[in-house]
C-alpha positions in Angstrom: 89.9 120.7 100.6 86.9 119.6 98.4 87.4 117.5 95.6 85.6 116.5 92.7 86.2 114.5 89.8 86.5 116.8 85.8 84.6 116.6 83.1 85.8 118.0 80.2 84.1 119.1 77.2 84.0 118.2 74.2 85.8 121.5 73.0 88.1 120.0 75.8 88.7 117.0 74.6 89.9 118.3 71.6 92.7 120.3 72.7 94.1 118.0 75.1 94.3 115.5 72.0 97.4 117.5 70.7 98.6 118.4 74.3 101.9 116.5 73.5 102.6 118.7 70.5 100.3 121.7 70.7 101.3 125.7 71.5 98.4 125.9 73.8 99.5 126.0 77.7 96.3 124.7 78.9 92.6 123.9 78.1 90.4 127.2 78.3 87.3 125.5 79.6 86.7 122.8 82.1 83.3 122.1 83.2 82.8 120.5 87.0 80.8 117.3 87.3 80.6 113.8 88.8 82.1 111.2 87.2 79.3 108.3 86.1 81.6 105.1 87.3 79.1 101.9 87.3 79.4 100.6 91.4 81.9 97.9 90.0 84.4 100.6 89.0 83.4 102.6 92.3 84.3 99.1 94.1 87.9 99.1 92.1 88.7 102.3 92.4 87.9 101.9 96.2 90.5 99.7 96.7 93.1 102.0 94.7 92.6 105.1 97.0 93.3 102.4 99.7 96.6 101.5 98.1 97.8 104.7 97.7 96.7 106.4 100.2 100.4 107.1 102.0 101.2 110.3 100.2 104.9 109.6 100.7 105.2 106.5 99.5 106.4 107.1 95.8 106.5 102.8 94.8 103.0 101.3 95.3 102.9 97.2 94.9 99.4 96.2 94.3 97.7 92.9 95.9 96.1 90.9 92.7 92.6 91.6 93.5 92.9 95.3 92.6 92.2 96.1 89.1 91.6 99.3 87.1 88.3 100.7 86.4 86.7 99.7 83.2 85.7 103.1 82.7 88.4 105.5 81.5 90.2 107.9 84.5 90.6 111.0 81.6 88.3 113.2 83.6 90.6 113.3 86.6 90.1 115.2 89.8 90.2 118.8 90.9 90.9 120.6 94.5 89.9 124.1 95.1 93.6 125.3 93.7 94.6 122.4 91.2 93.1 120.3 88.6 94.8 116.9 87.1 93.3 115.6 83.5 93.7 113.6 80.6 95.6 110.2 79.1 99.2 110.1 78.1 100.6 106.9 77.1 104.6 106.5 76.8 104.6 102.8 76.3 108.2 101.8 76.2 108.2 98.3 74.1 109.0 98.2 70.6 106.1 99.2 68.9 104.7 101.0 71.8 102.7 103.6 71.6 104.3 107.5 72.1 102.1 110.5 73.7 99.0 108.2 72.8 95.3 109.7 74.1 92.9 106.9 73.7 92.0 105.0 77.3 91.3 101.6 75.4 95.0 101.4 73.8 96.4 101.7 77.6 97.7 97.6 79.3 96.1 96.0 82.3 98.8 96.9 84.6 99.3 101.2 82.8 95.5 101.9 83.3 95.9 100.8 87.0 98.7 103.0 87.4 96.7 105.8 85.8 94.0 105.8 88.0 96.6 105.0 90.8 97.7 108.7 89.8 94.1 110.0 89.8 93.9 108.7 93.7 97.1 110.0 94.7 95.9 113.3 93.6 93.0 113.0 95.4 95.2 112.5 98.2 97.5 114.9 98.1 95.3 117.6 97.5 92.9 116.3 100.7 95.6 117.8 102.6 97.7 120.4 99.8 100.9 121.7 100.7 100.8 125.2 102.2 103.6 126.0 99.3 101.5 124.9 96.3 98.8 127.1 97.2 101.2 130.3 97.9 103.3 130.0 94.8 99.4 129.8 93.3 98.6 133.2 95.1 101.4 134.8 93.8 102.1 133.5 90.4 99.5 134.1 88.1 101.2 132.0 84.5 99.9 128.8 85.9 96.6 127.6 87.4 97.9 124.3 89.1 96.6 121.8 86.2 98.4 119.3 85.4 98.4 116.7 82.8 98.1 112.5 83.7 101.2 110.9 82.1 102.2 107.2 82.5 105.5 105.3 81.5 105.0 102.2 81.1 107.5 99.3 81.0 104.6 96.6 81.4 104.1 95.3 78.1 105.4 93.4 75.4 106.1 94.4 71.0 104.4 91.9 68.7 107.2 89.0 68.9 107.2 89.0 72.6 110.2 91.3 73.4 109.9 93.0 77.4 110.5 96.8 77.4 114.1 99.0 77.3 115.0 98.7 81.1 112.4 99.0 84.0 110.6 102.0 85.8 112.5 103.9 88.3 110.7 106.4 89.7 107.4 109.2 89.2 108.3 113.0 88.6 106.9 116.2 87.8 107.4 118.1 85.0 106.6 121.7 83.6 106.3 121.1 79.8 104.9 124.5 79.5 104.2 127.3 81.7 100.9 126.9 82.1 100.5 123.0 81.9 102.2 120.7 84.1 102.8 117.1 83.4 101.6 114.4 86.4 104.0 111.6 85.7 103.7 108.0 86.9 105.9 105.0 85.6 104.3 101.2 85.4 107.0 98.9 86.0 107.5 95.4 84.1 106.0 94.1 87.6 103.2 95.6 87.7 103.8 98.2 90.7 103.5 101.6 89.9 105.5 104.6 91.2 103.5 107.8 92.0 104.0 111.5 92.5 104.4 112.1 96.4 103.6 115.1 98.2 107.4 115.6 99.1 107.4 116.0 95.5 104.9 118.4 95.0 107.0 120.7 97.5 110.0 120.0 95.6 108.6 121.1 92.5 106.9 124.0 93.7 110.4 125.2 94.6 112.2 124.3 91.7 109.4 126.3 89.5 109.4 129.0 91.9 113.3 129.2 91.1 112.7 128.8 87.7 110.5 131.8 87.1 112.9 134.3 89.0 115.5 133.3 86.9 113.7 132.8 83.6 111.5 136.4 83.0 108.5 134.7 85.1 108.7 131.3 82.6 108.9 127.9 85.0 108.8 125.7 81.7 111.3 123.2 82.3 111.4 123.3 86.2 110.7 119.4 87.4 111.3 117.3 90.6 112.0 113.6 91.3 112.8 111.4 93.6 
């Protein structure tokens, strides 16, 4: 399945600012293109799609050399049937930041984790489940986009203090109908646990169940592991 990275336009960019709080399901316009990464990023995020390249592995540990693009991984990725987009920061220190957009407030360890997310995308989608692409066939209320969301436990508030508790684990999440949220969690360590393709069958059932039982409305459906 072909994939290419998103970019969004600017009319784009201004919608998905408010996705945490907005009534819109999902951007109305996305533009394909290449994203410009400098070969140094390219060389970074490289090493990434080799990390998480096992699609069922849901807890990726990194090796120290491999480091998060400079550039920011908002654009995402698309497949011929889904898209994945954007920057949601859930920082969970005191003083973290809550449904937070902007690439540069993200820590060392959260922007590795959100292009980890980008790659495992890729991934998945190289090789989509059968089941995403029939419930897509059949269900018209949502396109397959989804929205890149990251818990992170990695960083510290202003006098030092670690985050509540640790990461445990990625899931998927309808928070409307039409948009999907693509959830990874940055533990205190560093790793980063990642949406598997197991997953992405799960949740394609659990929607599917959803809908029939809710007047064709999977908002709430999600799946974890």
């Amino acid at each position: 399945m072909k994939l290419s990275l998103l970019f969004v336009t600017a009319f784009v960019s201004a919608s998905v600012a408010v996705v945490g709080c907005s009534n819109a399901d999902e951007p109305e316009e996305l533009a394909e293109s290449e994203q410009n990464l400098s070969e140094e990023d390219e060389a970074k995020l490289a090493k990434i799609r080799e990390a998480v390249a096992d699609v069922d592995q849901q807890h990726v540990v990194f090796d120290e050399d491999v480091t998060a693009p400079a550039s920011s991984a908002g654009l995402g990725a698309r497949s011929e049937g889904a898209s994945l987009y954007g920057v949601d920061w859930f920082q969970k220190w005191a003083g973290g930041l809550s449904a937070d957009h902007g690439w540069n407030n993200g820590t060392v360890y959260g922007k590795r984790c959100m292009w980890a997310s980008v790659a495992r995308f890729e991934a998945i989608m190289a090789d989509a489940p059968p089941e995403l692409a029939d419930f897509l066939a059949e269900y018209s209320n949502w396109r397959g986009s989804f929205y890149n969301w990251n818990d992170d436990y990695s960083g510290t508030s202003a006098d030092g203090q670690p985050a509540f508790g640790d990461a445990r684990g990625a899931r998927l999440w309808a928070w409307r109908t039409g948009l999907s949220k693509w959830i990874s969690a940055t533990a205190k360590d560093g790793s980063c646990y990642l949406p598997t393709k197991q997953m992405l069958v799960s949740y394609v059932a659990a929607c599917k169940a959803r809908a029939a039982s809710n007047d064709g409305e999977m908002q709430g459906c999600e799946a974890r592991r």
